[in-house]
N, C-alpha and C positions, 0 to 999 in steps of 0.2 A: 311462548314463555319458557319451555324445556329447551329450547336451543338456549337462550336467553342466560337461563340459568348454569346450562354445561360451559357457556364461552367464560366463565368466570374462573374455570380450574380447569387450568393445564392438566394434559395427559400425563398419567405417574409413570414412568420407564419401566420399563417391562423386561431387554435381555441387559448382556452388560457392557455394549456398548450405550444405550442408554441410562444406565443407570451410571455410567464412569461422567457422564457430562454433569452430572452434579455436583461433583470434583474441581471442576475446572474454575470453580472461584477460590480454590488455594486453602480452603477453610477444611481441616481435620474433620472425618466425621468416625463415629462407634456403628455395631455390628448392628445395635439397638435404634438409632436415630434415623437409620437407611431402611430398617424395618415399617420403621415410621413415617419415612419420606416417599417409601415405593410403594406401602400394602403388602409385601413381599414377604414369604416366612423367611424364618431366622435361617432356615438350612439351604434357602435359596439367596439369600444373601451372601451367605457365610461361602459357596460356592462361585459366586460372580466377586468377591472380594478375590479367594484364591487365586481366579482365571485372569481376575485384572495383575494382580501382584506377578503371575508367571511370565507376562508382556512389559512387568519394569514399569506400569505405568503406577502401580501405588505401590505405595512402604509405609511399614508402620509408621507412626509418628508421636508416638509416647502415649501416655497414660490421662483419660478424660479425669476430672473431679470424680472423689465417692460420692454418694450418696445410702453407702451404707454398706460393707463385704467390700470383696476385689476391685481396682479401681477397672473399668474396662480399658480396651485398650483403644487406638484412635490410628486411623487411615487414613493418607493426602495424597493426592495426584504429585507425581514425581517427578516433571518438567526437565532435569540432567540426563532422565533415561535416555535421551538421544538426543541427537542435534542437527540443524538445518542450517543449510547456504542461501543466503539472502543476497540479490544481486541485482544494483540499481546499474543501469547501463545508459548514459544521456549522450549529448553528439559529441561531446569532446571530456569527459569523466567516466570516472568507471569506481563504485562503490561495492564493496562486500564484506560481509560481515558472518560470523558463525553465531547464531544464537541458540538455545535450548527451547523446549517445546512452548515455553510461556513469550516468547518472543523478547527476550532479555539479549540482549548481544554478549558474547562471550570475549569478540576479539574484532577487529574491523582492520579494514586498510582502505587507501583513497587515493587514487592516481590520476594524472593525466592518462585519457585515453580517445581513439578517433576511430568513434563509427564507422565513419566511413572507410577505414581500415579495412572493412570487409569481415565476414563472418569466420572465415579460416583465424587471420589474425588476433578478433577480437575473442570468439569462444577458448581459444588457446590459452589466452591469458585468462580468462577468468577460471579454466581446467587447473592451470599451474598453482594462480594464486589462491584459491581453492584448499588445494593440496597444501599448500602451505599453513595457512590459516589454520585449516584442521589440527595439523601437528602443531600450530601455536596454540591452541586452544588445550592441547593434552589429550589431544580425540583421536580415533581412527574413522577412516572413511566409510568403513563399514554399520558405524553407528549415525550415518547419514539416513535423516527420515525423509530426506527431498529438498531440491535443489528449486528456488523459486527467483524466476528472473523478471525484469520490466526492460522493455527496449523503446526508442522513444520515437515507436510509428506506431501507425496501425496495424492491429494482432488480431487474426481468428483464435480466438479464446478457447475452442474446441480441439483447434490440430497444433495452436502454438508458433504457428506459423506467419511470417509479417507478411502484408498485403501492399503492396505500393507504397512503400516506406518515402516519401519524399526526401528525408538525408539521412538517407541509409543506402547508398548506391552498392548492388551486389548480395543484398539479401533477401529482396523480395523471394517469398517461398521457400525460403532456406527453414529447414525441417530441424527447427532451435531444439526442440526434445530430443529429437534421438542425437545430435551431435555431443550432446552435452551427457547425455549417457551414455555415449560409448566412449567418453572422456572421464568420466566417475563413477559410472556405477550407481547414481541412485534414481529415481524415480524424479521429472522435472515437468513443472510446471511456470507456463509465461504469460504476460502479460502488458499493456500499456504502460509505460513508465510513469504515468499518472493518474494512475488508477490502484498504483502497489504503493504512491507516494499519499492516495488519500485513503488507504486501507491500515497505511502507517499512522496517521494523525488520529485518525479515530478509533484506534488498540489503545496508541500510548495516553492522547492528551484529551480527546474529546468523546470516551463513549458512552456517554448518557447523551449525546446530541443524532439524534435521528435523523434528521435531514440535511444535510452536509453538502457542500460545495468545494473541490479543493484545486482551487487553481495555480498550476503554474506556468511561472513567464520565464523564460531563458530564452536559448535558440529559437526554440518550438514554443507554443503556447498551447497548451489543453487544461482540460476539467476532470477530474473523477466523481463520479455521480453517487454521491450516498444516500438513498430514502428506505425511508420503514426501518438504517439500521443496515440496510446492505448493500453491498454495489450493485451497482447496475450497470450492466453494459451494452444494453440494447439487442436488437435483433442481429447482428454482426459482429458485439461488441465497438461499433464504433460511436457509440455514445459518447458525448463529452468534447466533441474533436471543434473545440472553440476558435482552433486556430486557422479554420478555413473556414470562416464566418464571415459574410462579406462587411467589411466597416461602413457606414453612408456618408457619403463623399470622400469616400478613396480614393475613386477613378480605376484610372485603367495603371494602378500599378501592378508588374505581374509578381507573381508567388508562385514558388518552388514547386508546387501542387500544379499548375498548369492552366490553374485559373489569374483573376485579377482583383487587386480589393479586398483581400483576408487580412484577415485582425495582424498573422504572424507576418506579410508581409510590408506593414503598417509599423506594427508595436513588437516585435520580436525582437531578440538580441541583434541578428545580424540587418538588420534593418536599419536598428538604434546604432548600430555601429558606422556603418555606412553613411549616414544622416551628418553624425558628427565631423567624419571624413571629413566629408564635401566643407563642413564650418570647418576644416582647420585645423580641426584636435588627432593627436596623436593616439588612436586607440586602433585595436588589430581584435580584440575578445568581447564580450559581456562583460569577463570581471573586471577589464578595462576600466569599461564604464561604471561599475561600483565603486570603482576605485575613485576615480575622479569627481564623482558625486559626494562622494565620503570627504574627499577633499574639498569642497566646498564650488566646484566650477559651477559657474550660472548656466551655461549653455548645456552642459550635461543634466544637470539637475532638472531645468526645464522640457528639456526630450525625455527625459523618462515619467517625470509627471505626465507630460501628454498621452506619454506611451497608456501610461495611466489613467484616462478619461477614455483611449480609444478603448479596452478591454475593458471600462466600466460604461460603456455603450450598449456593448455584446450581452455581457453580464445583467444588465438591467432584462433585458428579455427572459434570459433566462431566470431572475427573479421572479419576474410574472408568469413564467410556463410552470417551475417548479417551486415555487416560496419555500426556500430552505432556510434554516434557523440561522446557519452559521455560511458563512464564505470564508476559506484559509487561504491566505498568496501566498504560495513558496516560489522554490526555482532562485536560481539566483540573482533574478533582476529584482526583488525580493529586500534582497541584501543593501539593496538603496536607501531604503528604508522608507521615511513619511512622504517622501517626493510622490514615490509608484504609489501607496497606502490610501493617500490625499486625493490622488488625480480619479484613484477606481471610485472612492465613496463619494466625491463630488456629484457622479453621473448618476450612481447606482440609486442614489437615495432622491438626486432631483427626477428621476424619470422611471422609477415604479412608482407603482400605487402606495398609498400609506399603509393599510391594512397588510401587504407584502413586506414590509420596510419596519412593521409595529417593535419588533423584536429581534430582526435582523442585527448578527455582528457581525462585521468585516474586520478578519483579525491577521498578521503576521502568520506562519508557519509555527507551533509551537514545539514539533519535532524536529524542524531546521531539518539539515544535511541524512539525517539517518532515517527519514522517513519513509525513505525508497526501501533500502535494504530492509527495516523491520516490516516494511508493509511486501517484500517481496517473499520474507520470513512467515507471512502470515498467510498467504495464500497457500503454503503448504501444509501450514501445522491447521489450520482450519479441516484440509480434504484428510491428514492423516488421522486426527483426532474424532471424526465425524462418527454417530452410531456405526455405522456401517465397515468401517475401514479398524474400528477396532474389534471387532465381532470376526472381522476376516485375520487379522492379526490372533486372537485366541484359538480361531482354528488352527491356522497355518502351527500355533506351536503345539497345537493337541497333537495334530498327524504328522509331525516332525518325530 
């Protein structure tokens, strides 16, 4: 019954990196209400206020209502104090954006670019454009709190390093943090490019939804795994990796990975592209194929639907392993629209359980294109913002 009773109330914050995280929902607070919110005396508040303000992360913020004498005064997390590079990297795009600490974008740009370029080629440009950004934004590099990138293979999450990238020829093991800092300067963090893309949907459009699925279909096919509210990346981080999921009755077609029968070498971009070929149709890309769909072709329209039953095959299992509230399709096969949308819920909803499906949506992407870059935005301001990383930040400017 006393455990029972303590799981009821959260632990009160104690130094001031934890007392700063009650900040973070943007809402003003006085000297008096943190008093209130921590147990803390007035003189120890009134001291982790200071240490927070010396770090830029709060500023005053005008004047609370009286209630009788001086009005107090009122304090909010400062989100401009510095800013972060958000950098979505897919096989043939290349996204980045500058946002402030609340993961607001400041400034963005969107290019043609080619993975398989290689990591000298592709890190270069993103150093350049980078640099640029910044100074569009009215920033200096120096006020970079961390550089967060998605690349679109498999990532040991720990060193940042890609593991048998299948089309990413040339970077397997390529040491993506230190290149990228000794190209800028700040502290870098990497990640699955669908894993920053579903860390983006659930900041911007869906965080009251706890258990989360976010799939996307381009090139590559993968999932970012959201439960309890966090990602998950497994023991390897290679959770999520949908796109070498054997399909039933594939056969022996082979995939890029070196097996036979994966969802991506079925239902992926360059699959769908190929498929089409062989019927006739002039397409060479993915956005091809959205294109053509959007234009109304029946043969187009119907390959991507299908595409759309094969990944809501896959999907259905993973409904019954993990029953999550939401499933989000992005990526730009996406962009089809009801074709792909129609073909996944078809399967998903005829072959889970009810009880798995009671409450289930199967929704669009509701951050579209910039979900990568905010969710790659997020990966950093998350480790910078953390008790821990601001508590080292007030020392570091105590013994400065």
């Amino acid at each position: 019954m006393l455990m029972e009773g303590l799981a009821k109330f959260p632990p009160r914050p104690t130094g001031a990196g934890d007392m700063f995280q009650l900040f973070r929902d943007g809402a003003p607070r006085t000297r008096a209400s943190l008093v209130s919110e921590t147990g803390q005396s007035r003189s120890t508040v009134a001291a982790r206020i200071d240490a927070l303000r010396s770090v830029g992360l709060l500023v005053p913020a005008g004047e609370a209502s009286s209630t009788g004498g001086r009005p107090p005064s009122t304090f909010a997390f400062d989100p401009r104090s510095r800013i972060v590079l958000g950098v979505d990297l897919g096989a043939t795009h290349a996204r980045i954006a500058v946002t402030d600490l609340a993961g607001e974008p400041l400034t963005h740009l969107d290019e043609p670019l080619a993975i398989a370029d290689g990591p000298e080629h592709v890190l270069s440009w993103v150093a350049e454009a980078g640099d640029k950004l910044v100074a569009q934004a009215g920033r200096h590099r120096d006020e970079l709190a961390g550089i967060g990138i998605g690349l679109p293979g498999p990532v040991d999450h720990t060193t940042g390093r890609p593991v048998n990238p299948p089309i990413m020829p040339g970077w397997d093991g390529t040491d993506v943090p230190a290149e990228l800092h000794r190209r800028l300067g700040a502290p870098v963090m990497v990640d699955n490019d669908v894993n920053i893309m579903a860390l983006g949907e659930h900041r911007t459009i869906a965080p009251d939804v706890d258990d989360l699925l976010f799939v996307k279909v381009a090139t590559g096919i993968g999932a970012g795994v959201i439960m309890d509210g966090h990602l998950r990346r497994g023991a390897q981080g290679a959770a999520g990796d949908l796109g070498h999921v054997t399909v039933p009755g594939a056969g022996d077609i082979p995939c890029r990975c070196g097996n036979t029968g994966c969802l991506e070498a079925v239902a992926g971009g360059a699959a769908l592209v190929e498929q089409l070929r062989r019927a006739g149709a002039t397409v060479a890309t993915t956005a091809d194929i959205v294109a053509l769909v959007r234009s109304g072709d029946v043969a187009a329209g119907q390959a991507v639907r299908q595409a759309g039953r094969d990944v809501g095959t896959v999907l259905a299992a993973s409904v019954s392993l993990l029953n999550p509230s939401r499933i989000v399709i992005g990526g730009i096969l996406a962009g089809a629209g009801e074709h792909l949308m129609a073909g996944i819920r078809e399967v998903v909803y005829q072959r889970s359980l009810p009880l798995a499906t009671q409450h289930l949506r199967i929704t669009p992407s509701g951050a579209g294109a910039q979900a990568g870059v905010v969710g790659a935005a997020v990966l950093v301001i998350e480790q910078y913002l953390a008790p821990a990383s601001v508590e080292s930040l007030i020392n570091a400017k105590e013994d400065s």
